[in-house]
N, C-alpha and C positions, 0 to 999 in steps of 0.2 A: 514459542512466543517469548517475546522477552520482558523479563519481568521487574526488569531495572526503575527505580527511583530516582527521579530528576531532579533536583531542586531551583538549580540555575544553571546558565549556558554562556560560556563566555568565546566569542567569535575575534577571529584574528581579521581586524580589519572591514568586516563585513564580509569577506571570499571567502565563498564557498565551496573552493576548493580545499582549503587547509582548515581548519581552527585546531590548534595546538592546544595541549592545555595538561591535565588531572582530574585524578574523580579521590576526593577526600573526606570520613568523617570528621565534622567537627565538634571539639572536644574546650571547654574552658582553656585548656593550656593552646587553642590554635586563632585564639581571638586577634592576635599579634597578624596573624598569616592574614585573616581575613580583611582586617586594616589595611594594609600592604599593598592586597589587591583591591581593594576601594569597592567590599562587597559589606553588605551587612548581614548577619546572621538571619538566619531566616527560621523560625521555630514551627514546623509541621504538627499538626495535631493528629499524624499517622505515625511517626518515627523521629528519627535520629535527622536533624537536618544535614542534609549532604549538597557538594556540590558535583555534577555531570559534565563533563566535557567531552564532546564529540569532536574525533580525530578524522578526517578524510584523508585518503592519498593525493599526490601531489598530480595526477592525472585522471580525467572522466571522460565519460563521451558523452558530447553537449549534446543530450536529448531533442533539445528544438529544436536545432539546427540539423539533424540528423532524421534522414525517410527512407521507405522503401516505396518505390512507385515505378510501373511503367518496366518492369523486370530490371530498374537501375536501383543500386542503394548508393545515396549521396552520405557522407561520412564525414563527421568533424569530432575531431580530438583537439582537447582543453588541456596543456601542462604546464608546472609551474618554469617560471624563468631558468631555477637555478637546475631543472631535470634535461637532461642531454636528449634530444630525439631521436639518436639513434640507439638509446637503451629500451625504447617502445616498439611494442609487439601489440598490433592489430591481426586478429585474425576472423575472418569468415565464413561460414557455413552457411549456406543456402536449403531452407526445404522448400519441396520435396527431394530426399536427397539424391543425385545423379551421376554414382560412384564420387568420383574425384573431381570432376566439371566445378560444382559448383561450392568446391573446399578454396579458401585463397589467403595466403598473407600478402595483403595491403602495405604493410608500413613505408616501404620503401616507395609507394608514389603517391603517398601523402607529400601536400605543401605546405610548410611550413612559414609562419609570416607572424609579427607583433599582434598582441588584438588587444582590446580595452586599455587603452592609454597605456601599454608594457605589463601591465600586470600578470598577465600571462601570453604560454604561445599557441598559437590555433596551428592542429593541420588538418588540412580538408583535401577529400578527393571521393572519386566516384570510380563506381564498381558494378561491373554490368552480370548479372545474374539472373540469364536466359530460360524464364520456364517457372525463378520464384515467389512464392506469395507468403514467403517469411524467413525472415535469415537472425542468424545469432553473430553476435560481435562479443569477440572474448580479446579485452584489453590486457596486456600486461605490462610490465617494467622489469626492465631481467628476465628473472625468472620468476617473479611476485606477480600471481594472479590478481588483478585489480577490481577488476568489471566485465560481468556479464552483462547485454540488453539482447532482447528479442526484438525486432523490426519486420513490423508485417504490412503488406500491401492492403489497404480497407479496400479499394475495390475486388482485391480476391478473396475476401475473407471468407474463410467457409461457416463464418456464424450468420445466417440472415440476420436473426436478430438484430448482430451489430451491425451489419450490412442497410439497413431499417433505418437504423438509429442516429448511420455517420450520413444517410444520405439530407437527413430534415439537423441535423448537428455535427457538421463536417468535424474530424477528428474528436468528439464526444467536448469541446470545448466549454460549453452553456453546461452539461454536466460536472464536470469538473469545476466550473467555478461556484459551481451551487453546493460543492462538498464542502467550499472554503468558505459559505458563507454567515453570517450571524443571524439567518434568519431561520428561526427551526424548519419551519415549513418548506421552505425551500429545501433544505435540506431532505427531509424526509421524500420529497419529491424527488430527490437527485438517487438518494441511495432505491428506489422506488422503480428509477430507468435501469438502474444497474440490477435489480433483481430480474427484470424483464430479460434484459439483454442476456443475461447467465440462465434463462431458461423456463424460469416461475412465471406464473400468472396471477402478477400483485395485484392489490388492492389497499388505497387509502381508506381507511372507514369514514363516516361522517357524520357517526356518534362519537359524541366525546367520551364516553367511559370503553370505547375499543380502543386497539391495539394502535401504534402507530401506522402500521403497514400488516399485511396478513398477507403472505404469499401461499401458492400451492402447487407441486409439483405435478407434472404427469402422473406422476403413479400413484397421485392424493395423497402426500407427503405435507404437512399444514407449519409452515414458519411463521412465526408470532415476531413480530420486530419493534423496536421499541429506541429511538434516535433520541440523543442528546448532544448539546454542546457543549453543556457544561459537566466538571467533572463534582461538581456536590450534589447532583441531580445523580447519581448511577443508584445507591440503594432505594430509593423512592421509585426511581424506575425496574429495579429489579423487584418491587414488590408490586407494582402494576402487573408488569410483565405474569406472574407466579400465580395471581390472583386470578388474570386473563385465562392465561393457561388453562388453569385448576377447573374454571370452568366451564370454555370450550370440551374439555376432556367428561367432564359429567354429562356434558349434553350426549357426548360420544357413546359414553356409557349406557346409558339411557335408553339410544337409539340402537345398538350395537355393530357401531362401527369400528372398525380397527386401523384409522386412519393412526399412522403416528405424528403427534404434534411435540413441534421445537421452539424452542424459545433463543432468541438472539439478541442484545442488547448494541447495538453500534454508536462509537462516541467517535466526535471529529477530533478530540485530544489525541496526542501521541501519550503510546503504551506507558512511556516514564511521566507522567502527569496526573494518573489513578493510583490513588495508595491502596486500594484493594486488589490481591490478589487474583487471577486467573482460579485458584483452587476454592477459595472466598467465593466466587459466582456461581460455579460447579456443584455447589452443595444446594443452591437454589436449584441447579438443571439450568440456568443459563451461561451460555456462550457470551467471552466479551470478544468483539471485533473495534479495533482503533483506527487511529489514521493509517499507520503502516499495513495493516488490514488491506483497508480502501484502495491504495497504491500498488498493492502484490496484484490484488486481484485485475486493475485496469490495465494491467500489464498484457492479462490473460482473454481479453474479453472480445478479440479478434478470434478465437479460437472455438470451434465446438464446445459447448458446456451442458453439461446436463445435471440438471437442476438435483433430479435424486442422487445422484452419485455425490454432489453436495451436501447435501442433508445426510448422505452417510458419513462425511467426512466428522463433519459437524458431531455427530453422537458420537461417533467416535473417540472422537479427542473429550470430548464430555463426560464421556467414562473411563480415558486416560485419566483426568484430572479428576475424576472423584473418587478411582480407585486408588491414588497417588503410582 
């Protein structure tokens, strides 16, 4: 996970393809620079204030515009003006895999054409892949690996769950825009379908002093969730979380069950927006998951998931980070 500090973001243009830039501390003697760029210092009550600048390469593969349906995958590649197309490598792989059938480099019957007022070039073409219900597209430039995507068919998907889920939320869209939204609840409701869909058998509580979400796995494996938007809200929420836990777990005791229970904290912030560390949460026994989180995971959710294989992950890395 990455554990970077963001302070500001400075975008080339609005395209998001490119934003050029630096990542700088600053220091008394850099006030001159920050003039310059017509930013104002920014004083953190975590650290050193820093500026972030995220670099993209000058080619992607336009996610929207881009499916797998119907054993065809439709294909669109986004590069910048000044990138030569035939320095682009698209290549294909189809699962399940069917020796060499369903292996293919595309680049050469991509179409190439202006899009968005010149600001970049679009190439799109279609690709017929007899038999698949998910293919991988591995971009490159040269020899410079760029982008990996997975693209899977939702009517083949072998997760009913998501198979469920796309049929009343066609491509999980009302989900997805509830990750992004300002209203907690919705929110909590959104990460809520997506424990579902990965396997758990959530629960909103509707007592205010419970958890946000209480998932449980097949194998009575007990996730304790706790959703924020905001990032001055996480140690408040990680002593809810602790307190919850602490005791759910005595009742445990109690009773003598050997259920083991997790605690997870999910914020819709990206990872450089938390001045708290990942080792910082750890020491509580909470797991932090961010945006980029959210994003990996929806990647995967056409896929079989099992909920405890989850939750093993989950400790795991929990006692990565506590044992440093």
């Amino acid at each position: 996970p990455d554990n970077g500090f963001a302070q500001s973001r400075l975008n080339h243009a609005g395209n998001p393809l490119i934003q050029p830039g630096f990542a700088v501390q600053t220091t008394g003697a850099s006030s001159d620079v920050l003039q310059w760029l017509s930013l104002n210092q920014y004083h953190h009550p975590a650290g050193v204030p820093s500026i972030a600048v995220a670099v993209y390469p000058p080619a992607a593969i336009a996610l929207a515009e881009s499916s797998l349906s119907d054993e065809k995958l439709s294909l669109a590649i986004d590069v910048m003006p000044t990138v030569e197309s035939s320095t682009i490598s698209v290549a294909v792989i189809g699962q399940p895999p069917k020796g060499i059938t369903l292996r293919k480099q595309v680049s050469e019957t991509l179409e190439w054409d202006a899009y968005g007022k010149g600001e970049r070039i679009r190439g799109m073409g279609t690709v017929g892949l007899p038999g698949a219900h998910s293919a991988l597209i591995a971009l490159s430039i040269g020899n410079i690996n760029v982008q990996r995507q997975w693209f899977i068919d939702p009517t083949l998907s072998q997760n009913i769950r998501y198979t469920m889920s796309h049929v009343f939320d066609n491509g999980l869209v009302k989900i997805r825009e509830r990750l992004k939204t300002s209203d907690s609840r919705a929110f909590e409701k959104a990460v809520a379908a997506l424990l579902f869909i990965s396997g758990f058998a959530p629960q909103l509580p509707i007592a205010d002093d419970g958890p946000d979400i209480v998932g449980v796995t097949p194998g009575g494996q007990v996730l304790l969730v706790e959703c924020t938007l905001k990032t001055t809200d996480v140690m408040s929420k990680i002593g809810n979380l602790v307190s919850r836990r602490e005791a759910l777990r005595s009742v445990f005791v109690r009773e003598k069950r050997a259920n083991k229970i997790l605690t997870v904290l999910v914020c819709q912030s990206p990872r450089s927006h938390i001045p708290q560390s990942d080792i910082d949460l750890a020491k509580h026994g909470v797991l932090l998951l961010t945006k980029e989180n959210i994003e990996n995971h929806l990647v995967t959710v056409q896929n079989p998931l099992d909920a405890d294989e989850i939750c093993g992950r989950i400790d795991t890395r929990l006692r990565e980070l506590q044992t440093g």
